[in-house]
N, C-alpha and C positions, 0 to 999 in steps of 0.2 A: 679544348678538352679540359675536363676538371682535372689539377694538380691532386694528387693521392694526399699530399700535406695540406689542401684545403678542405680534406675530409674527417670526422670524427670520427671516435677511435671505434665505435659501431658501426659506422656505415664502410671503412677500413675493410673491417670483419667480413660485412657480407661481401663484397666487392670480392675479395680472397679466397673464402665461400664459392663465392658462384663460379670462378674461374677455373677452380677446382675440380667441380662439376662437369665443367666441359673439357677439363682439360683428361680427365678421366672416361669420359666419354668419347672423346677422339681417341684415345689408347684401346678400348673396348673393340670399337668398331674397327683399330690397325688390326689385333689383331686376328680379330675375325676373319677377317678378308685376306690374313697370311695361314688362315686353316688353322687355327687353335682354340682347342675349347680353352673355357672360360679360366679352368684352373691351371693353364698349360702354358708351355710357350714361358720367357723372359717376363720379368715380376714389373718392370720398367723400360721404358726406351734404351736406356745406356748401360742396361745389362750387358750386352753383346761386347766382345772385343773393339774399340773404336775404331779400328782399320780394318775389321772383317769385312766380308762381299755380304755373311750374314746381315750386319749391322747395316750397312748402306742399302740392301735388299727393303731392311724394314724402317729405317729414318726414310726413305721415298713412301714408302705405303703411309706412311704416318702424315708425310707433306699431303702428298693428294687427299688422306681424308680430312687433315685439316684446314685444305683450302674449301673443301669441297661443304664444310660445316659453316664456313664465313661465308661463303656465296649462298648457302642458305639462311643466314642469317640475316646477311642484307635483304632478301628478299623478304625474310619474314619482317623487317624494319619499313623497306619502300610501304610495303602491303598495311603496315599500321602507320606510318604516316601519311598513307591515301587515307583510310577512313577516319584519322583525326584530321584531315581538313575538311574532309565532308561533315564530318562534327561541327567545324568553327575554328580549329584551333589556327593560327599565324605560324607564319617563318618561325617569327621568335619561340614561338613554343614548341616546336619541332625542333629546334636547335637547341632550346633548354634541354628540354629531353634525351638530347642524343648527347649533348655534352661539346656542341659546337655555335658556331655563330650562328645567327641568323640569312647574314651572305653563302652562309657555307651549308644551310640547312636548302635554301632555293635554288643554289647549282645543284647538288644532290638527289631534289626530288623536285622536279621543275614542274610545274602545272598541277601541284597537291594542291595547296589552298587555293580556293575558289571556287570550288567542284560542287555548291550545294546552289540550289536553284528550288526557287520557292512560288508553287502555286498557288493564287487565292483565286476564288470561286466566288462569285456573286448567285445566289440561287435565289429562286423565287418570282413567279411574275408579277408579285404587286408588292406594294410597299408596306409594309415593312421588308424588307430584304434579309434575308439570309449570309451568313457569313463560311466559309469553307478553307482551309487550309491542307493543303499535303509539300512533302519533302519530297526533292528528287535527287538522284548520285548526275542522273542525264539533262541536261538545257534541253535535247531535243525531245526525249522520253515527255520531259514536264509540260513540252510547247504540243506535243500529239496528243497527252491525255486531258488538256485544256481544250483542243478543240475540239474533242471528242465530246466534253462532259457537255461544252453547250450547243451541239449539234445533236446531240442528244437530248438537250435540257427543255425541248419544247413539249417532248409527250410526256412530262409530267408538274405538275402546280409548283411541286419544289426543286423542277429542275435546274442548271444555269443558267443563266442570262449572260454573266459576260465573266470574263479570265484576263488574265496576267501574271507572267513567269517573271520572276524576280531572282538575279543574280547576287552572287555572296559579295559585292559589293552596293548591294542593296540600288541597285538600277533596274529599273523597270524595260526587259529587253524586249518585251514579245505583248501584245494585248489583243482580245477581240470581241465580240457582243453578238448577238446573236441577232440577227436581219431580219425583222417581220414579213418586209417586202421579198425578199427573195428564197427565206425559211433557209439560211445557210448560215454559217459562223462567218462574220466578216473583219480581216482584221483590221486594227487603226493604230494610231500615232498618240500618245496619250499626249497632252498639253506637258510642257515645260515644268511647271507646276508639280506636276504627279508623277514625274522621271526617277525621280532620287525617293527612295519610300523609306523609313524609319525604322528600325528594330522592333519587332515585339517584342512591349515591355519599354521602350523608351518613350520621349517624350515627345509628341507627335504622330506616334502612329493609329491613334484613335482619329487623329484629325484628319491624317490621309487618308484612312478608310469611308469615312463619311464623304470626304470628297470626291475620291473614283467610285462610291455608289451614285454619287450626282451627278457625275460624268456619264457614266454606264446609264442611267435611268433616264437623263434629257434623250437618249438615244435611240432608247427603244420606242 
């Protein structure tokens, strides 16, 4: 957790700010729920006599709604650190953000990153070939709408000819091509070679491309 003295005297401010906020909002919603309009009812928590049954009546309605605003908040946190791993983001950046380790960021939200799985498409029956990209949140979603596209891809010129799903650890988990012989999607083992695929945008991954089209095209 970030130390409040490793913070500037702005960022201080908002941290204080926002705590404020909520901590104003959990009083709102106490005492709503003890049946007071808005301008009614104890100005603060510790209005009350501190040994009244009053006081203890509503320092518990205040526990329950301010537990009950943390367990929404965690959830509202798991829920954004699912889709920043499906973004890309690491442990480490989960755990920047939260203000914790990165060990402490993966016990926390265990199987976030890694959740993005990446389609490529090879379309076209003749050569020059066509290229195709889509994202998925699902490996299985990505691995049905691949076989789908080239079990599909025969009744049209720029349909698919062959697929492979690509895990956020950039591993080639799933592959298939499309079977003249048997007019079904078949799937295969991709060579050693073409297991481990490159980023796009790095260096390499024009090269693996052309080489699972040469892959994919001795086949058909």
């Amino acid at each position: 957790m970030v130390d409040m003295w490793d913070l500037d005297g702005e960022a201080i401010e908002e941290r204080v700010s926002f705590h404020a906020q909520v901590r104003d909002l959990v009083w709102r919603e106490t005492k709503k729920r003890l049946g007071f309009g808005e301008h009614e009812g104890p100005a603060t928590p510790n209005a009350l006599a501190p040994t009244s049954a009053a006081a203890m009546h509503l320092h518990l309605m205040y526990l329950q709604v301010a537990t009950q605003a943390g367990e929404a908040a965690q959830q509202l946190a798991a829920d954004a650190a699912k889709r920043a791993g499906r973004a890309g983001a690491t442990y480490a950046d989960l755990g920047l953000s939260a203000d914790i380790t990165r060990q402490a960021a993966r016990k926390r939200w265990p199987g976030t990153v890694g959740t993005q799985w990446v389609l490529q498409l090879l379309t076209g029956k003749s050569h020059p070939h066509g290229m195709a990209t889509r994202v998925f949140r699902s490996g299985e979603k990505a691995i049905e709408t691949g076989r789908t596209a080239v079990d599909e891809g025969a009744l049209a010129d720029d349909g698919a000819v062959g697929a492979v799903v690509i895990d956020s650890s950039r591993q080639a988990v799933w592959a298939c091509y499309f079977n003249d012989g048997t007019w079904a999607p078949e799937e295969i083992t991709l060579p050693e070679t073409l297991r481990t695929v490159p980023k796009s945008g790095e260096a390499g991954h024009g090269d693996w491309l052309c080489r699972w089209e040469q892959h994919i095209t001795s086949l058909l």
